[in-house]
N, C-alpha and C positions, 0 to 999 in steps of 0.2 A: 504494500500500500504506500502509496505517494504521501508524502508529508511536506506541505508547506509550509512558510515560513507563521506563519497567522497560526494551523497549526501545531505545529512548535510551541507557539507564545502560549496558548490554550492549556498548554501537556506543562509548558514550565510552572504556570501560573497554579494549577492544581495540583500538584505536584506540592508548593509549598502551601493552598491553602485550597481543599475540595470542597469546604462550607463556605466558600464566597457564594454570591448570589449572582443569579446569570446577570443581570443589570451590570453588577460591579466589574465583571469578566470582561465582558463585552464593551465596557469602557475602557479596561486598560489594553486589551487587546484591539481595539482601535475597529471594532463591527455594532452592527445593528445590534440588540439584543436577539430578534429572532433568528440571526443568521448568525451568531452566538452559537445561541441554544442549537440548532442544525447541527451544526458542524460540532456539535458536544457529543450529541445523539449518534451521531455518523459513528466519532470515532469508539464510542461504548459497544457500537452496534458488529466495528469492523474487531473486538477483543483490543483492539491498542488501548483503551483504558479497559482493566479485567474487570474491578470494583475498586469502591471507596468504603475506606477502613476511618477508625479514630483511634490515634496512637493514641495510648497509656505512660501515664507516669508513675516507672516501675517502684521509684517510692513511695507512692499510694498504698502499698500491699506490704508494705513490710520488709524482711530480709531479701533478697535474692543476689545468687552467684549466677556468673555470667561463667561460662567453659568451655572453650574450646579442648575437641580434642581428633586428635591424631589418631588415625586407622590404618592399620598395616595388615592387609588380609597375606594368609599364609600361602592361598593357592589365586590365582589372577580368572579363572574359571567363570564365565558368564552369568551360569544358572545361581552359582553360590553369589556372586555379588549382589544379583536379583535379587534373589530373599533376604540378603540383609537391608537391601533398597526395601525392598516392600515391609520388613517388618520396623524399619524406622521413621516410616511413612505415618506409622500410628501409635507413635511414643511423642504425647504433648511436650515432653521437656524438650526435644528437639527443632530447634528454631530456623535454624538455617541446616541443608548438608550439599556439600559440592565434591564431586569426582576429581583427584586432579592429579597431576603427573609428578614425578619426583620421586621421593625415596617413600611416601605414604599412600593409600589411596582415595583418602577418604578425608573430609576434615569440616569435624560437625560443630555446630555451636549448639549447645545447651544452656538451658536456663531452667535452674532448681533452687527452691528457697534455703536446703541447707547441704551441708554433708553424707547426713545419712539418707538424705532422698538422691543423692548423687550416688552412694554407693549401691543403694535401691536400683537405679537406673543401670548403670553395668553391670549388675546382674540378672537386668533381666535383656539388656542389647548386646552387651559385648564378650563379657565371661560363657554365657551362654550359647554364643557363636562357635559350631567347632571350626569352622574354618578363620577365626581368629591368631593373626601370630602377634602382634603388638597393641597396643594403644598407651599413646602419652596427651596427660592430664595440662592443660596449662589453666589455672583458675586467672581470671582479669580481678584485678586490685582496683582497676578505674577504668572504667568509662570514658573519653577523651574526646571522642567523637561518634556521634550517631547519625546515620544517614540514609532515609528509605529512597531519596529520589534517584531516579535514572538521569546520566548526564544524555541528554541529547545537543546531536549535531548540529550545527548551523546549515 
């Protein structure tokens, strides 16, 4: 799908704020409001916007660790990666996971309120894996930056 520059400004502008109102949109974006709103609809319609969420402020709830960690599967096997894709697929404490090249396979971001929900968790995703040969633990001390948008191109 083509994305122009109007476009673009549309996906930045919601991006940092999805509760403006089409009026306000459509004023900084430099359109009509109904041809706004159109070209809002188009792009929800074409998946380039999936849905609009409302980020949480994870100090609102109390404790939480942030953890990455490191996955080293023992055998590189399709069918076995699959099923540990598929069954991390449906463990809440995992927030982010991506595939990636280098000396790991895997490399997941977790979010548990303590310790023992965290050793909770590897026992039930990664101890429990037989084709498990590694995983290293890095817990985050800080937060520094957080960032849901996508950069888009000019």
């Amino acid at each position: 799908m083509f994305l122009d520059r109007i476009d673009k400004a549309i996906l930045r502008q919601l991006q940092r704020d999805a509760a403006i109102t089409n009026l306000q949109l459509a004023e900084i974006v430099g359109l009509s409001a109904p041809a706004c709103l159109k070209r809002v609809k188009r792009l929800q319609k074409e998946g380039v916007i999936q849905r609009q969420v409302a980020l949480l402020n994870p100090d609102s709830f109390g404790p939480c660790l942030h953890i990455l960690v490191e996955v080293t599967m023992q055998s590189d096997r399709r069918e076995l990666n699959a099923a540990f894709i598929q069954k991390l697929k449906h463990m809440p404490q995992v927030k982010q996971c991506y595939e990636v090249t280098g000396e790991v396979d895997f490399v997941l971001l977790v979010q548990v309120p303590d310790m023992p929900s965290y050793q909770q968790f590897c026992e039930a995703l990664l101890y429990s894996n037989p084709n498990m040969k590694a995983f290293t633990t890095l817990i985050s001390m800080n937060r520094i930056k957080y960032d849901t948008s996508l950069t888009i191109a000019d």
